[in-house]
LUMKE-438882 format. One line per 4 residues: number of its first residue (from 1); for each residue x, y, z of N, C-alpha, C, O. Coordinates in nm, 3 decimals. Atoms other than C-alpha are relative to their C-alpha. Layout:
NUM) X Y Z X Y Z X Y Z X Y Z; ...
***
This chain:
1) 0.085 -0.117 0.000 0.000 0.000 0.000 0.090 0.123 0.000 0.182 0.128 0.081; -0.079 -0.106 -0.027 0.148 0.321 -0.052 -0.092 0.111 0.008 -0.195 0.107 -0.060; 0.115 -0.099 -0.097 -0.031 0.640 0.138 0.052 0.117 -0.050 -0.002 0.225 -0.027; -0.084 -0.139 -0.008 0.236 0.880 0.007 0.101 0.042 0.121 0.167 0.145 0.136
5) -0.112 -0.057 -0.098 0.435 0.851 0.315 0.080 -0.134 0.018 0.062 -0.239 -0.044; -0.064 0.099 -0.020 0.670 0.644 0.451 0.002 -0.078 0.160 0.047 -0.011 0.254; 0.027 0.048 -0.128 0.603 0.403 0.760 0.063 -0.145 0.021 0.058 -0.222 -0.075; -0.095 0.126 -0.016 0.811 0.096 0.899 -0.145 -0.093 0.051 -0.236 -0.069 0.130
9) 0.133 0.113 -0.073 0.567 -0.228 0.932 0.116 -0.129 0.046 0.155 -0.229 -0.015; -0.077 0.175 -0.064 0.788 -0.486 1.155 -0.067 -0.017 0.079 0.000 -0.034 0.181; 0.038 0.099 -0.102 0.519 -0.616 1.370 -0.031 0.052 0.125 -0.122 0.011 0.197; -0.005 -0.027 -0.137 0.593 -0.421 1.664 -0.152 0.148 0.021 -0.195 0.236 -0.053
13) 0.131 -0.066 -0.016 0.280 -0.251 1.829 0.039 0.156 -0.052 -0.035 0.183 -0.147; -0.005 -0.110 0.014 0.386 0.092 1.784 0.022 0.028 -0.156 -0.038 0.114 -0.220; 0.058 0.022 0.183 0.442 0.014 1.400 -0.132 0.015 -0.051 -0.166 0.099 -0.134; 0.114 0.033 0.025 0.096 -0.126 1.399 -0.115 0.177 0.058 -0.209 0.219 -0.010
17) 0.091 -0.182 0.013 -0.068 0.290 1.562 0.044 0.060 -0.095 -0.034 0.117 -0.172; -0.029 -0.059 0.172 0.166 0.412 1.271 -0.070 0.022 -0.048 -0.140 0.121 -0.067; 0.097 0.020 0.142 0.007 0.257 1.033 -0.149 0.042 -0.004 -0.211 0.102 -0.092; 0.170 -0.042 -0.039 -0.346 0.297 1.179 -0.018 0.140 -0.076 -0.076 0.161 -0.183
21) 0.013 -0.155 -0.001 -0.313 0.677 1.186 0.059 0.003 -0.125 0.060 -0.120 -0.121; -0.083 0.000 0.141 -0.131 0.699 0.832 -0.116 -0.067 -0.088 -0.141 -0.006 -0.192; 0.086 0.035 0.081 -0.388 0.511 0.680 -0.130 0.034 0.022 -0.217 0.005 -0.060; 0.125 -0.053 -0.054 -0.667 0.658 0.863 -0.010 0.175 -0.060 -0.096 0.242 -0.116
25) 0.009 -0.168 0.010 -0.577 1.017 0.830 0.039 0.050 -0.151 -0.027 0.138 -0.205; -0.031 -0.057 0.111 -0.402 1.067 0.506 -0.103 -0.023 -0.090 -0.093 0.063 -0.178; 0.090 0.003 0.064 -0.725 0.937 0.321 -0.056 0.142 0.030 -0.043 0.239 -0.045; 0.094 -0.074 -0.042 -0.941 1.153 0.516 0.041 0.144 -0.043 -0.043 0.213 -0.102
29) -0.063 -0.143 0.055 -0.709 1.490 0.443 -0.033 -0.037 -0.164 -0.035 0.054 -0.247; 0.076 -0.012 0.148 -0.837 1.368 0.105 -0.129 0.029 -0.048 -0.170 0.076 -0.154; 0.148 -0.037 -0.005 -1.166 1.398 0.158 -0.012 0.115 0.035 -0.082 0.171 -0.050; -0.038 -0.143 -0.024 -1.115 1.718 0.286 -0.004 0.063 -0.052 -0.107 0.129 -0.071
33) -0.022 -0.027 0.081 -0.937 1.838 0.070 -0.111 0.004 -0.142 -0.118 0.104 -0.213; 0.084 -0.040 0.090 -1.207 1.766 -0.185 -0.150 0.059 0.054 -0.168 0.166 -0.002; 0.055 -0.041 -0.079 -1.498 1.840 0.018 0.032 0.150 -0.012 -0.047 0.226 -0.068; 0.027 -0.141 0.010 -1.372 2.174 0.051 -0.012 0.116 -0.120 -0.057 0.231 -0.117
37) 0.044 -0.009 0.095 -1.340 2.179 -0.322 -0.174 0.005 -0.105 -0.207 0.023 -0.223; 0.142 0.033 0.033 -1.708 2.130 -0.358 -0.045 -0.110 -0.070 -0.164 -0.110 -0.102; 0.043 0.117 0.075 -1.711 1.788 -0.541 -0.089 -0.054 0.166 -0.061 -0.061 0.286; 0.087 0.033 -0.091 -2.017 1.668 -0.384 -0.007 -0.168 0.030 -0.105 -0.200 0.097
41) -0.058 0.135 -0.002 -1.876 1.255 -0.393 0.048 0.039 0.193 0.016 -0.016 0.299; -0.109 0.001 -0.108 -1.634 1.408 -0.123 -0.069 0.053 0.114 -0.024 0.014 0.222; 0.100 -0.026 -0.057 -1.913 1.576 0.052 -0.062 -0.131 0.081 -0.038 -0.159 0.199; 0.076 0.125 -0.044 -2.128 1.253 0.095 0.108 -0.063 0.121 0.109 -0.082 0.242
45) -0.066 0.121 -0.064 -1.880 1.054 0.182 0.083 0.060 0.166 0.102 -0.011 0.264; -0.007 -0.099 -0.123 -1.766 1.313 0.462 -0.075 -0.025 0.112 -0.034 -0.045 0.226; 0.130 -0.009 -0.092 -2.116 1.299 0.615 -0.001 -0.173 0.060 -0.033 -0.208 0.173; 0.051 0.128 -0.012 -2.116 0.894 0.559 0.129 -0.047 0.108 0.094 -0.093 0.216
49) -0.119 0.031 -0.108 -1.735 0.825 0.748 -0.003 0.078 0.103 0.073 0.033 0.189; 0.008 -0.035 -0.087 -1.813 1.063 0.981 0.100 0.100 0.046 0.107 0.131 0.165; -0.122 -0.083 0.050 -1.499 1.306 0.872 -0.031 0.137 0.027 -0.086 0.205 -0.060; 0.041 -0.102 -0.014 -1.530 1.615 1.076 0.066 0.163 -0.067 0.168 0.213 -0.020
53) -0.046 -0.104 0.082 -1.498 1.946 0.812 -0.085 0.130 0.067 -0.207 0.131 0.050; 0.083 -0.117 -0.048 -1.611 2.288 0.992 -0.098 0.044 -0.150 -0.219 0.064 -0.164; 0.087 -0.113 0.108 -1.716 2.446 0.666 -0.142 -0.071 -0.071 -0.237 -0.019 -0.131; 0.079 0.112 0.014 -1.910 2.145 0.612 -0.120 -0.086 0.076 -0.100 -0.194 0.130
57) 0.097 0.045 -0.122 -2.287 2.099 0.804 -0.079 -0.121 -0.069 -0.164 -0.182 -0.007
***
C-alpha cells in the first residue's frame, strides 16, 4: 500500500498505531481536501465516514 508517506511495518505494536493513523488520516485529508473543493462525492462521503470538516454541516 502506498499512502504517500513512509512508515516501517515490523510487527511491533507501535508500528501497527503508525500505520493505523497513516492510513486513517491521510485518506481523510483527502476527503477534505475535496470536500472543501465542492465535489459533492467528497461531501457525501464526509457525512457517511463521519470526517469532521467545519465548513461542512
Amino acid at each position: 500500500i502506498h499512502a504517500g508517506m513512509v512508515v516501517v511495518a515490523d510487527g511491533t505494536k507501535e508500528a501497527e498505531e503508525r500505520l493505523e493513523r497513516v492510513l486513517t488520516y491521510d485518506p481523510g485529508m483527502g476527503i477534505v481536501r475535496h470536500a472543501d473543493a465542492g465535489y459533492d462525492l467528497a461531501i457525501e462521503n464526509a457525512k457517511k465516514f463521519d470526517v469532521k470538516i467545519p465548513m461542512i454541516k
